[in-house]
matplotlib code that plots the C-alpha trace (Angstrom):
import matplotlib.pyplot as plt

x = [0.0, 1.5, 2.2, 0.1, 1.5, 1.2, -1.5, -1.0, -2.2, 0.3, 3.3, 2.6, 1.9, 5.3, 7.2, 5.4, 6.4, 10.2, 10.1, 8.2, 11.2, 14.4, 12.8, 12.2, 16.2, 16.9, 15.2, 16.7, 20.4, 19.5, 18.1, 22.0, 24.0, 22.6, 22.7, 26.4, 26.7, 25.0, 27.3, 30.5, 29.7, 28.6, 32.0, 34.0, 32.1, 33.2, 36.7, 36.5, 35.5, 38.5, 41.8, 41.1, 43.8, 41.3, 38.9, 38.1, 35.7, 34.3, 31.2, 29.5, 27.2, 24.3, 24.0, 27.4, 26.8, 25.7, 23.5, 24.3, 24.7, 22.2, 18.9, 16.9, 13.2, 13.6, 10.5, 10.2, 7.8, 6.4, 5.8, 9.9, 11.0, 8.6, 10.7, 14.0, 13.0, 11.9, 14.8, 17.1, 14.6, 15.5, 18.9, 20.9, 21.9, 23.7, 24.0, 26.6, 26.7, 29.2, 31.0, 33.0, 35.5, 35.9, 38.7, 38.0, 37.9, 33.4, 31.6, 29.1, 26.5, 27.9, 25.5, 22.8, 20.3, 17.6, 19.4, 20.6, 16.9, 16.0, 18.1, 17.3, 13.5, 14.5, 15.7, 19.5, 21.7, 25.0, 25.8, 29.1, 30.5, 32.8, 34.3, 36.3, 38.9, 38.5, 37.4, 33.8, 33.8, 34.6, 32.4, 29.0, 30.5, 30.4, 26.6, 25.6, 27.0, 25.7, 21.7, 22.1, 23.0, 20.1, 17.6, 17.4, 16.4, 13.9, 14.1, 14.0, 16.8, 18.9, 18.9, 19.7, 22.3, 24.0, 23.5, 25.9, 28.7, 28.3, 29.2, 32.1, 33.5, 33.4, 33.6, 31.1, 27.6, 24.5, 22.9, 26.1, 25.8, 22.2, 23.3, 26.0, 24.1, 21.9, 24.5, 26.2, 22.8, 22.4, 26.1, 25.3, 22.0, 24.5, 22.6, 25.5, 28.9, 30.5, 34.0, 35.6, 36.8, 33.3, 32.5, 34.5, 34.4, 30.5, 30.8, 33.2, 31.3, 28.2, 29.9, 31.5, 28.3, 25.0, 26.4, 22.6, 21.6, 22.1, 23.0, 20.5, 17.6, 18.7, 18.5, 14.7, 13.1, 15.2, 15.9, 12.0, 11.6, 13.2, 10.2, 7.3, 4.9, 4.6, 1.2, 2.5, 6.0, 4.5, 2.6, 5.2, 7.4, 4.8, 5.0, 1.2, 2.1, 4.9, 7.9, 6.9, 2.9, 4.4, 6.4, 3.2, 0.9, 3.5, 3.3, -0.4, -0.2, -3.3, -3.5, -7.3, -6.7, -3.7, -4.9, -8.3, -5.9, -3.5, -6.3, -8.4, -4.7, -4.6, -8.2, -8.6, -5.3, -5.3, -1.9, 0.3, -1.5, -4.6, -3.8, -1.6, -4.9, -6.6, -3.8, -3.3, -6.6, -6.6, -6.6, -9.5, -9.6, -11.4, -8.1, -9.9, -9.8, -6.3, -5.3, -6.8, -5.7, -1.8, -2.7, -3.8, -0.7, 1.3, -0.7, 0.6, 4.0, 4.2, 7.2, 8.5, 9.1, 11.0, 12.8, 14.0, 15.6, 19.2, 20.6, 21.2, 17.7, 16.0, 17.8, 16.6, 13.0, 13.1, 14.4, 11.6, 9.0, 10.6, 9.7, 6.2, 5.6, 7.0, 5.2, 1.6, 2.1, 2.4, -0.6, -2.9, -2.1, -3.4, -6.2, -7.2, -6.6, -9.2, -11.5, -11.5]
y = [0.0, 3.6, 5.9, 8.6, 12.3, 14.9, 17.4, 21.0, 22.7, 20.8, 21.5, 25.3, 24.9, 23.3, 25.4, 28.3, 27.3, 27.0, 30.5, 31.5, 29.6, 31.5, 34.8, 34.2, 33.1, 36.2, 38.5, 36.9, 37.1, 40.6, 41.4, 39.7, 41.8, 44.7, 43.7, 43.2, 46.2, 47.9, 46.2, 46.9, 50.8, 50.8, 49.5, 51.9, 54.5, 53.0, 53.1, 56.7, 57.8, 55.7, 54.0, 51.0, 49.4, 49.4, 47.5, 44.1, 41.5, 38.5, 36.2, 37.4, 35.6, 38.4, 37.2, 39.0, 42.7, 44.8, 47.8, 51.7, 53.5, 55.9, 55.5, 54.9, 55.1, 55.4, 55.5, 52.3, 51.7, 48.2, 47.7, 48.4, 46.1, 43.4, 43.9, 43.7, 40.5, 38.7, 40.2, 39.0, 34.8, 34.8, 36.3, 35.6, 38.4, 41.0, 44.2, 46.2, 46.2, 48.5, 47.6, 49.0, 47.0, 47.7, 47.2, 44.0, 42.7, 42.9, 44.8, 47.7, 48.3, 51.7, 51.5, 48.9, 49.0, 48.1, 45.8, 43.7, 43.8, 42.3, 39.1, 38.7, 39.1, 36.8, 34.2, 34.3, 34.2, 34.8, 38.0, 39.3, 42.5, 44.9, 45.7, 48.6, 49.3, 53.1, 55.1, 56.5, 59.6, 58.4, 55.8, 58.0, 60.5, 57.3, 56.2, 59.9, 59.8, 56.7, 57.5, 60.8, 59.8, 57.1, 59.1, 57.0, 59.2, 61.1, 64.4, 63.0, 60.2, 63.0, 64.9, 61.7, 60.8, 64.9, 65.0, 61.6, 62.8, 66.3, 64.5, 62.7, 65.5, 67.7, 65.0, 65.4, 64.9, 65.1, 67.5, 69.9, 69.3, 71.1, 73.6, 74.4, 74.7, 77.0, 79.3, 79.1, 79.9, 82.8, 83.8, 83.3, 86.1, 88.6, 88.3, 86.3, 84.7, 81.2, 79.5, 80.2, 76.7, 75.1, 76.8, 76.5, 72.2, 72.8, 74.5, 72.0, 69.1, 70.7, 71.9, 68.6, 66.1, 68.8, 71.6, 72.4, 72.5, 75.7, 75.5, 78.2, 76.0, 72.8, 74.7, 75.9, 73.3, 70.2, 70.5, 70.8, 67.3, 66.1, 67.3, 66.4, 64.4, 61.2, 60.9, 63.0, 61.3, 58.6, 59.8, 61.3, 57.9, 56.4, 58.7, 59.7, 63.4, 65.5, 66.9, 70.5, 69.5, 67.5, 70.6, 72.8, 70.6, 69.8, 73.5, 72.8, 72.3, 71.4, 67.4, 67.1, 70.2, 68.7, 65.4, 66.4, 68.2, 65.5, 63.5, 66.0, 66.3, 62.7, 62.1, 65.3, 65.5, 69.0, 71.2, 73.2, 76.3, 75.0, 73.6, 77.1, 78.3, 76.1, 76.8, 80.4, 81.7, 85.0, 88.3, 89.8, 93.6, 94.2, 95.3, 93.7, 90.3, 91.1, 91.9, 88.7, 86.2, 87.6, 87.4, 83.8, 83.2, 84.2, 82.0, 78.8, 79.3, 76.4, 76.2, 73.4, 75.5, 77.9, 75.3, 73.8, 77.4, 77.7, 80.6, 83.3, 82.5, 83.0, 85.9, 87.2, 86.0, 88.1, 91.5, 90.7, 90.5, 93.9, 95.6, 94.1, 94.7, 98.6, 98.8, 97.8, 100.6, 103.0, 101.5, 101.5, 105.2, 106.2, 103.5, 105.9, 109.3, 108.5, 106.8, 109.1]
z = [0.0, -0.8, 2.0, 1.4, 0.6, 2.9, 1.6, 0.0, 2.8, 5.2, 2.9, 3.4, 7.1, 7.3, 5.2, 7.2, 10.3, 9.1, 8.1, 11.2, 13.3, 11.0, 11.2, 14.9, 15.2, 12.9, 15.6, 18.3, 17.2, 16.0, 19.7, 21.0, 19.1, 20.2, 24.1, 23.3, 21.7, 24.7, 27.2, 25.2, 25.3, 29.1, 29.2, 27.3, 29.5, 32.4, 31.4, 30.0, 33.6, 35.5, 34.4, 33.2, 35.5, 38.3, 36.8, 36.8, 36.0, 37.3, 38.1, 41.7, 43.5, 43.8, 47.5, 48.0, 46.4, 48.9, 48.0, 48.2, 52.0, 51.1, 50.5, 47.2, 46.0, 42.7, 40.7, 38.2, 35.8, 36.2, 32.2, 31.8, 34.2, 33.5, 29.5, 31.5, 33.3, 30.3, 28.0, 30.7, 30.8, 26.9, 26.5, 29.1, 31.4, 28.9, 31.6, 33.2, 36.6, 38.3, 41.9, 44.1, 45.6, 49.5, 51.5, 52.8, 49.6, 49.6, 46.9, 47.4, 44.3, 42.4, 39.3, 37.8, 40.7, 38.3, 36.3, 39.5, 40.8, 37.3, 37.6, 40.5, 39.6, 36.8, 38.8, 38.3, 41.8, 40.3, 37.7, 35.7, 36.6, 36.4, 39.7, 40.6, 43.1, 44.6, 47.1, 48.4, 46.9, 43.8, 43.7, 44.0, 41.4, 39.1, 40.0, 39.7, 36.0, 34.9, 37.2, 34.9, 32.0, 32.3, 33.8, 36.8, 39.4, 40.3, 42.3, 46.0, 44.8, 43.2, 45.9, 48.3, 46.5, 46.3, 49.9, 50.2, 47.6, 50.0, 53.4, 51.8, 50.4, 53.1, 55.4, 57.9, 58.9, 56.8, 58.9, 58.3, 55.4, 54.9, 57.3, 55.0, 52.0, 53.4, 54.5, 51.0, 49.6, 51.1, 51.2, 47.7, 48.3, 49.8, 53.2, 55.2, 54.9, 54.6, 55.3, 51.9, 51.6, 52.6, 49.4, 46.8, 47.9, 47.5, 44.3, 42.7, 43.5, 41.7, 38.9, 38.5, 38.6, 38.6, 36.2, 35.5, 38.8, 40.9, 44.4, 45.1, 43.2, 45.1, 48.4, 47.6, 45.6, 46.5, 50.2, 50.8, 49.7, 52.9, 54.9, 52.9, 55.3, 54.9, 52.8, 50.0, 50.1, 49.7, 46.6, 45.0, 45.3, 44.0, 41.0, 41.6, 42.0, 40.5, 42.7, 42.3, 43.5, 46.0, 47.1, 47.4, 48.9, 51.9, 52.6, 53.8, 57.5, 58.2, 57.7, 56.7, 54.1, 52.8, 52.4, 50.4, 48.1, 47.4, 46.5, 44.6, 42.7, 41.5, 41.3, 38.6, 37.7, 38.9, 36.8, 39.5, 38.6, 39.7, 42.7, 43.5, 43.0, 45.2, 48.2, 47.7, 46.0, 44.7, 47.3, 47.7, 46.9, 50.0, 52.1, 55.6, 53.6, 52.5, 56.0, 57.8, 55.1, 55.8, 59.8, 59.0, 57.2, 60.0, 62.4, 59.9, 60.6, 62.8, 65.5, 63.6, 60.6, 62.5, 64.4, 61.2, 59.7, 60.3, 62.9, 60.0, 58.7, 62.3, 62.7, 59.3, 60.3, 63.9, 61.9, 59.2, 62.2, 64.1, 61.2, 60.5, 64.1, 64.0, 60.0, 62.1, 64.8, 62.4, 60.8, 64.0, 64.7, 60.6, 61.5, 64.9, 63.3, 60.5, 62.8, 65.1]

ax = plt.figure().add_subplot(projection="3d")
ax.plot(x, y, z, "-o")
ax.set_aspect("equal")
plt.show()
């Protein structure tokens, strides 16, 4: 009895399957070669920034690395990493991780936070890596380039991290640190001085890893993020609220108003204007209104807030008050005269 042929229709499905399987090895090797690629220019990077003599590379059990002294919340969109994961299940892990290697011969994490968190998601317990022998300070400079370069962080974390590189530079406390920065700032302002060589090690540290970021902007918009309460940090970490609303609505006080706002904010996706608006609504032109919404204003400043300024700044504070206290005599005695 002949065997019987195979039909038409199964020749094509056969022959369409082949082609289905060399286009899908096509894609694949195509997908390699540009992980490799990737790696080998993370890697020329790496030894732009420091001599190549110093650097090493080897397998690590992940169990081993330990993660950065500071800390991080970075924001992470759950769609990318999912990608990374999977990339990582089908390719092999093709990433650069950067460590530093410590003087008892452990590693700290210096860059590849999300890639490290990948394999691990990914279910691989040892990694490659390129490990480099130097000190702290160089070390963050190094993550701060490569979270930069990539985007990484977001304000809170880039501020973290500045904060870190600033104690190790100037080699003291964090707290110093802030106190510093706000005597620079307003050293800066022309309304105090600072310790010339607290300065210029300030300076060079921002012009050598924040070049676009002001010491004066960092001071009022970054610093703030610090004391957020802990429902709108928690928003913003989340990435449910930008930094700058985040900023504003920890200005609110009051932890019902606050809380109604940062809610109204995600729920209607309110822009900065309109919740500015919403904080601060327009004066009045009735100068009674004006008069009790600044009274009100002063009420708010909470003993905390004042507690938290440095000495300059309370200092600048009490001469602000003299004079709003002297500027309302004189204003009582033109309120008698015309009442009277």
């Amino acid at each position: 009895m002949a065997a019987s042929r195979p039909s038409v229709s199964a020749l094509f499905s056969t022959s369409s399957k082949a082609k289905q399987t060399q286009e899908d090895l096509t894609l694949a090797q195509e997908k390699i070669t540009q992980l490799e690629q990737a790696l080998l220019a993370e890697r020329d990077r790496l030894q732009a920034a420091v001599s190549p003599s110093v650097i090493s590379q080897a397998n690590i059990p992940i169990s081993d690395i330990q993660r950065r002294p500071y800390v991080s919340r970075r924001e992470r969109d759950p769609k990318v990493f999912e990608e990374l994961v999977h990339s990582i299940q089908t390719y092999g892990f093709r990433g650069s991780i950067w460590l530093q290697k410590l003087p008892d011969n452990s590693v700290r994490l210096i860059a590849g936070e999300t890639r490290l968190d990948a394999a691990i998601a990914a279910g691989l317990t040892e990694i490659t890596a390129d490990i480099i022998a130097t000190d702290d300070l160089t070390a963050v400079k190094l993550s701060r380039i490569e979270n930069v370069r990539r985007r990484n962080l977001n304000a809170l974390d880039d501020t973290e991290e500045l904060l870190y590189l600033l104690t190790l530079a100037l080699e003291t406390d964090r707290s110093t640190v802030i106190k510093s920065l706000y005597r620079l700032k307003n050293a800066l302002e022309g309304k105090s001085s600072i310790d010339s060589k607290v300065q210029i090690q300030i300076e060079q540290i921002f012009e050598e890893v924040a070049p676009d970021l002001s010491i004066t902007t960092f001071v009022s918009s970054r610093l703030p993020l610090l004391d957020l309460p802990p429902d709108i940090l928690d928003a913003y970490n989340s990435g449910k609220v930008q930094y700058t609303k985040a900023i504003e609505l920890g200005r609110v006080e009051a932890d019902e108003l606050r809380q109604a706002l940062l809610k109204e904010t995600i729920e209607q996706n309110l822009s900065l204007s309109a919740l500015k608006a919403k904080i601060r609504p327009p004066s009045s032109k009735n100068v009674v209104d004006r008069i009790s919404k600044l009274r009100t204003q002063f009420e708010n400043v909470s003993e905390k807030a004042i507690r938290s300024l440095s000495t300059e700044q309370r200092k600048q504070l009490r001469d602000e008050v003299a004079q709003l206290e002297a500027l309302l005599k004189r204003k009582m005695k033109e309120i008698d005269r015309l009442t009277d």
